[in-house]
N, C-alpha and C positions, 0 to 999 in steps of 0.2 A: 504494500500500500504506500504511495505516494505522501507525505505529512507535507502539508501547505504550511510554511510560517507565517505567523502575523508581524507587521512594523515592529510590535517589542521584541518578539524573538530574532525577529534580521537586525535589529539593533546589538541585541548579547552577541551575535556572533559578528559583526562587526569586530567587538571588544576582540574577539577568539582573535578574527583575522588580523588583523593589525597585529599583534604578539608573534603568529606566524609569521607573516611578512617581514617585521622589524626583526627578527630570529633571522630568517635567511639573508638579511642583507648582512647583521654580522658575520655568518659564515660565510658570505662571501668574501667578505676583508682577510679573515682568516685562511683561507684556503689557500696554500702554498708549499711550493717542494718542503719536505722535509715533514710535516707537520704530520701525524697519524690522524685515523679516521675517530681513534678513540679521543682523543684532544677536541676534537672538534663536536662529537656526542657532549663532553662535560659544559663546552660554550653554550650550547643547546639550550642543553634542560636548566644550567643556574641561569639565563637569563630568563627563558620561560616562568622558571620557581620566583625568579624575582619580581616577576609579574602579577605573583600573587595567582596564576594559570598553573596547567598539571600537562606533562607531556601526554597529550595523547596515547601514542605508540608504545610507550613504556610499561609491559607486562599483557600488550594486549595478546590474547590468544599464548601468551608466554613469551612477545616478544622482547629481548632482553636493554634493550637501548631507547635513548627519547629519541633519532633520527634514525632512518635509513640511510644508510650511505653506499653508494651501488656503484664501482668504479671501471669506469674501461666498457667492457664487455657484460658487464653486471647491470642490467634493465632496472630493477625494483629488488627493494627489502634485502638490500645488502646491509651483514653486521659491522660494526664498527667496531676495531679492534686496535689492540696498540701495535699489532704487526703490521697492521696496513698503515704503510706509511706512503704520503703521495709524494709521488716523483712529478720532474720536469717533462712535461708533456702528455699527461693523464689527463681523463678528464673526469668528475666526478661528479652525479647525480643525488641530490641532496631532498629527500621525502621527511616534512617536519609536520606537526601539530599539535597542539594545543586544546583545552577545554578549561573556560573559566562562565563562570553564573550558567554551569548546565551544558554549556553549548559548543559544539567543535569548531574550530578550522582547521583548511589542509591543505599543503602547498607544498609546491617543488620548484629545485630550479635545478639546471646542470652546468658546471663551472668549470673553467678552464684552468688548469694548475699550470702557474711559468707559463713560458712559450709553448704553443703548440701547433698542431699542421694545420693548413688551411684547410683541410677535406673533415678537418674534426670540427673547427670553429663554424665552418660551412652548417655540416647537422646540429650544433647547437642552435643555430640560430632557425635555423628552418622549423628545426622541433617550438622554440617560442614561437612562431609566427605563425603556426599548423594552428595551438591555441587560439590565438585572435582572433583565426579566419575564423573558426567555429568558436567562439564565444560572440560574435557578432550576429550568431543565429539564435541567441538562447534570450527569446525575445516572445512576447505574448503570441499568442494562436500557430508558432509554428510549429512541427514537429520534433521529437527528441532527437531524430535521424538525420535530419537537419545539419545539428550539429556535428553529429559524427562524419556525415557527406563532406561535410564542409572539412575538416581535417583531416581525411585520409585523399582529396584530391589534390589540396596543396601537397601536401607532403610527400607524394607518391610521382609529383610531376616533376622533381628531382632525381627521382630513380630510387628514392628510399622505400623502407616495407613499416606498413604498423601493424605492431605486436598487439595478437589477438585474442591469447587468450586471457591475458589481464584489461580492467577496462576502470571508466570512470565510475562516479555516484554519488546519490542524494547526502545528504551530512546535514543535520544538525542536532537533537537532543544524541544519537548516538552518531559515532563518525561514519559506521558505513548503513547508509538507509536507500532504499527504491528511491529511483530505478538505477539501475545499469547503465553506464554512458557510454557506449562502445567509439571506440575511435576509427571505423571505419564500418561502410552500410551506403544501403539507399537513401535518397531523401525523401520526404515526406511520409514515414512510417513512426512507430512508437505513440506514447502518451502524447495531448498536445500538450504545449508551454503554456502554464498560469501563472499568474502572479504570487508570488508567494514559493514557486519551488527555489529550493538550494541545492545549486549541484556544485560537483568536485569536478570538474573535466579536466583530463590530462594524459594527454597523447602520451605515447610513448615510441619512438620513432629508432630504427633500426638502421643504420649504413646499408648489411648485405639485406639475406633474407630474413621472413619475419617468426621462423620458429623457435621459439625457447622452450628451454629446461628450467627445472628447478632443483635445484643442489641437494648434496647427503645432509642441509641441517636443517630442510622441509621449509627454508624461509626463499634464499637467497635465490633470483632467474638472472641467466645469463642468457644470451645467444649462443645458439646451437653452433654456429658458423663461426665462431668467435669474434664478428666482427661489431666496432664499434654500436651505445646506444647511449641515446638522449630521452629524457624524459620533462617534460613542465607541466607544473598544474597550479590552478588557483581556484578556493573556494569563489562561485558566483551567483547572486542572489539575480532571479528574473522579477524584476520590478516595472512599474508602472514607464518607466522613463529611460526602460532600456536593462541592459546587463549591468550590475554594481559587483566588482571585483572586490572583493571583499580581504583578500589577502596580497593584494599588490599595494606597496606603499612607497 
C-alpha cells in the first residue's frame, strides 16, 4: 500500500533530509587517497548523532555500519571497513540515512577519490543526470514508469546498463515503503503520481553489463563483469509545485 504524507509529515522529513544531504557533502570533503571506508562510516553517524537523528542503516536487517560504502565494482550495500582503504583513482558510492521525529531520509552520491579516468568521471556524472531526467517526471497525474523510462533512456544512450534487480522506493515513517521505483520500464505504467507520495529514486548505473551478484556476506552486489558502477539517489517529495528534493542541499 502506497502511505500518502501530509504537509507535517513532508515537513519531518524535510528535517531527515537535510541531515542526509548535509552528511554526504561532509563525506564528500572527506573522501580521499588514503582514508578507509571505516573513517569515513564514524564521520557518518557522529554527525548524524549530532543531529540529534539515528542512522538509518545501522543494524537494519543486521546491517552493521551507518553508511554503505560500495567501491569500484561494488553497486550497493558495501561494508565499511578499516581495510578498505581508498586509493588514487577509485571511485566510491556512498548510501547514507537518517531518521529523526519518526521519519526517514535516503540519499547517495558517488565520489571520485584523487584523480581519476575520464570514462569513470564520464559514468558519475551521467548516473547524476539519469536522476534528474527522471525526477523531472515524479510530478502529479503521471505514471511511476514515467520515471523509470525517463532514467534508463538517458542512461543507456551512453552505452551504459541499469542494474535491475535492485530498484528504488517509497520512504517515510519506515525507510523502505510501496512502491518499487525500478530504474528502467515502459512509460506510462504503474501507480499514478499524487501528491503526497515520497519516493527514494536512485539509479544505479553500470559501465559494462547490467548483471550483478551479491557476495558471501549476503549484503554487498558487485558486477558480474567487474566493471565499473555508479549509483545516486535523493529522497523526493511529489508536491503540488513540482518534485521537492528533499535530501539535496
Amino acid at each position: 500500500m502506497i502511505l500518502i504524507k501530509t504537509d507535517q509529515e513532508i515537513q519531518h522529513m524535510r528535517k531527515a533530509g537535510k541531515i542526509v544531504g548535509e552528511t554526504l557533502a561532509i563525506l564528500q570533503e572527506a573522501v580521499k587517497p588514503g582514508i578507509s571506508t571505516a573513517e569515513l562510516d564514524k564521520i557518518a553517524e557522529d554527525y548524524i548523532r549530532k543531529c540529534g537523528a539515528v542512522p538509518s542503516f545501522k543494524g537494519y536487517y543486521g546491517f552493521p555500519a551507518s553508511i554503505c560504502a560500495s567501491v569500484n565494482s561494488e553497486v550497493v550495500h558495501g561494508f565499511p571497513s578499516k581495510e578498505a582503504v581508498l586509493k588514487e583513482g577509485d571511485i566510491i558510492s556512498i548510501d547514507c540515512g537518517a531518521i529523526i521525529d519518526g521519519f526517514h531520509g535516503d540519499a547517495a552520491r558517488t565520489f571520485p577519490v584523487g584523480k581519476i579516468s575520464s570514462d569513470a568521471q564520464k559514468l558519475i556524472d551521467v548516473t547524476r543526470e539519469s536522476f534528474f531526467k527522471g525526477a523531472e517526471k515524479a510530478v502529479i497525474g503521471n505514471r511511476l514508469s514515467d520515471i523509470s523510462h525517463a532514467i534508463q533512456e538517458y542512461a543507456e544512450s551512453f552505452g551504459y546498463s541499469m542494474v535491475r534487480d535492485f530498484v528504488g522506493h517509497g520512504i517515510g515513517r519506515n525507510m523502505h515503503e510501496d512502491p518499487e521505483v525500478p530504474n528502467f520500464g515502459r512509460p506510462g505504467r504503474g501507480p499514478k503520481l499524487l501528491k503526497g507520495m515520497v519516493l527514494a529514486i536512485e539509479p544505479m548505473v553500470n559501465m559494462g553489463d547490467f548483471h550483478v551478484k551479491v557476495l558471501s556476506n549476503d549484503w554487498t552486489v558487485v558486477t558480474v563483469d567487474g566493471s565499473l558502477s555508479a549509483h545516486y539517489e535523493n529522497t523526493v517529495a511529489i508536491t503540488e509545485n513540482g518534485p521537492e528534493l528533499l535530501t539535496l542541499v
